[in-house]
C-alpha positions in Angstrom: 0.0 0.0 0.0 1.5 3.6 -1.2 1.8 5.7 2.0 -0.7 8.1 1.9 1.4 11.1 3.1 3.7 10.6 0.4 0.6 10.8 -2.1 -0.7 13.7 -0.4 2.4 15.5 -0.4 2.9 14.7 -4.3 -0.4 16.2 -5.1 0.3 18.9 -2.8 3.8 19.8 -5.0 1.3 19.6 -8.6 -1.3 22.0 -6.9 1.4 24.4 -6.1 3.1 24.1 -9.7 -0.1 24.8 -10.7 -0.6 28.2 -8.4 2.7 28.7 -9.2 2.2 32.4 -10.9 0.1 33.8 -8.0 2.6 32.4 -5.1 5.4 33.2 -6.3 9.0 31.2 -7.5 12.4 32.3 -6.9 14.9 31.0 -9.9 18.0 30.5 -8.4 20.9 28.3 -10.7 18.7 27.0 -12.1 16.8 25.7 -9.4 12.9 26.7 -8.8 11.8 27.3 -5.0 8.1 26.6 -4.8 5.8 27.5 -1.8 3.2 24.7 -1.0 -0.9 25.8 -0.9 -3.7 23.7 0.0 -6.0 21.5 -2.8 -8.5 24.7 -4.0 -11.6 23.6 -4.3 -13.6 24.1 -8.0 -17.0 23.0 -8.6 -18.1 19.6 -9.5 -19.9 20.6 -12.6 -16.9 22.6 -14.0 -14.6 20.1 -16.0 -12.3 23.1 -17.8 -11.7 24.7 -14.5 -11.1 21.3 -13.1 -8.6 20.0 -15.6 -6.9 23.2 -15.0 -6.5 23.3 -11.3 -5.6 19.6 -10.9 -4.3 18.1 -14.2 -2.8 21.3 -16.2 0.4 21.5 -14.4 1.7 18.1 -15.7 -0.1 17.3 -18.7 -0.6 21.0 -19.9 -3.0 23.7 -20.9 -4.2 21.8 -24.2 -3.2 18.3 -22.2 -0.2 17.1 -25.0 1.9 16.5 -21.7 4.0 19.2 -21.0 2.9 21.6 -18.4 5.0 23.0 -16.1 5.3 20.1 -13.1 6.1 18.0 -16.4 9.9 18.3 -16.4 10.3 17.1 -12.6 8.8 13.8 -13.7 10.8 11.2 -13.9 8.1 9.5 -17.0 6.7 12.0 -19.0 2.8 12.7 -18.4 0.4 11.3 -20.9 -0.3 13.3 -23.7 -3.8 13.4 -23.3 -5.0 14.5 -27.0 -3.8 10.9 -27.9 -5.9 9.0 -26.1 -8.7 8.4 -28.5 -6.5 7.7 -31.2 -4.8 5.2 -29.4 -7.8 3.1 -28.2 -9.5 2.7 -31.7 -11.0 6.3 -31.5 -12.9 5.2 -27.8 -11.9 6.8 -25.1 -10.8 4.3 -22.3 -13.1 5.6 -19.5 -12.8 2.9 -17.4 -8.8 3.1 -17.7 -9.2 7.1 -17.2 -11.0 6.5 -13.6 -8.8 3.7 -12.6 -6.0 6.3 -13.2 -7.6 9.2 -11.8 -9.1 7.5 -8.7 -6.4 5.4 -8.0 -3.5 6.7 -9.6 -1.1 4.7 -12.0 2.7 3.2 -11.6 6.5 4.6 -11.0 6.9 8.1 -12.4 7.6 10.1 -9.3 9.4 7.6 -7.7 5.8 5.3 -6.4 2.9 6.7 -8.4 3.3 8.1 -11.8 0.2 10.6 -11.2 -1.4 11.4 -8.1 -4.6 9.5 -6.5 -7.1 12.2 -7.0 -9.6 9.8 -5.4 -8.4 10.8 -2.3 -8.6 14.2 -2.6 -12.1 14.4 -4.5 -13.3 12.3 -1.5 -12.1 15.1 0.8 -13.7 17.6 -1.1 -17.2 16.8 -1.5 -18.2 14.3 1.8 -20.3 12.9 -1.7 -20.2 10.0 -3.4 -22.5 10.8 -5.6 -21.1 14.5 -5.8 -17.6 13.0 -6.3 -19.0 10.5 -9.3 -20.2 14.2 -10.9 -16.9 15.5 -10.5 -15.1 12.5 -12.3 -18.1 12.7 -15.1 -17.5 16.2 -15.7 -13.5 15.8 -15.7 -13.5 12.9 -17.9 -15.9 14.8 -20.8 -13.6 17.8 -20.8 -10.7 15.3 -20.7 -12.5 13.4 -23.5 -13.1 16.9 -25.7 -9.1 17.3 -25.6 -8.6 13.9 -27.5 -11.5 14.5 -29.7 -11.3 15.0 -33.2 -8.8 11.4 -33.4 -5.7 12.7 -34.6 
């Protein structure tokens, strides 16, 4: 079992790479100082804002995998755009929970992306509130990949 501090921590680092503009960096040889925030919280039904708040800082703006957490990976993120065209032009929803919910293997040292389950759990007190979340996540996610390229 992945210790759950760890996880925490790790999703901590992607929400501050994400905040990074409005808290500030310090560049220093090379070398990026980043101050840690809490998980903000963004509305169930808002899949853009989502996407950008949790998943933007690794796989990027337009999700092709390079955002700005994306470099201090030790596996590239998934390019996301691709992910209709590589499953026969479906999109792999039950492979895009699994990840989401439970994260996915040995990029960052134990998990490759961070177990949002935990932290949508935390957020909405819901299930049925977190099953919107992942709904509304998954169709933007979905929208990025779509037309197949």
């Amino acid at each position: 079992m992945r210790n759950l501090s760890s996880r925490l921590a790790f999703i901590l680092f992607v929400l501050v790479a994400i905040a990074m503009p409005r808290v500030g960096t310090a560049q220093e040889a090379g070398k990026t100082t980043i101050k840690t925030a809490s998980a903000p919280y963004v509305a169930p039904t808002a899949g853009k804002e989502m996407y950008i708040k949790y998943c933007g800082s690794c796989h990027g703006a337009q999700g092709k995998g390079d955002g700005p957490a994306a470099t201090a990976l030790k596996v590239p993120p998934t390019d996301l755009t691709l992910l209709m065209k590589n499953n026969n032009g479906t999109f792999p929803e039950a492979r895009f929970r699994e990840a989401v919910m439970h994260g996915t293997v040995a990029a960052h040292g134990t998990a490759d992306m961070p177990v949002w389950g935990e932290v949508f759990s935390a957020l909405d007190k819901d299930a049925g509130t977190s099953a919107l979340r992942m709904n509304n996540l998954m169709k933007y996610v979905g929208a990025l990949s779509y037309p197949i390229k």
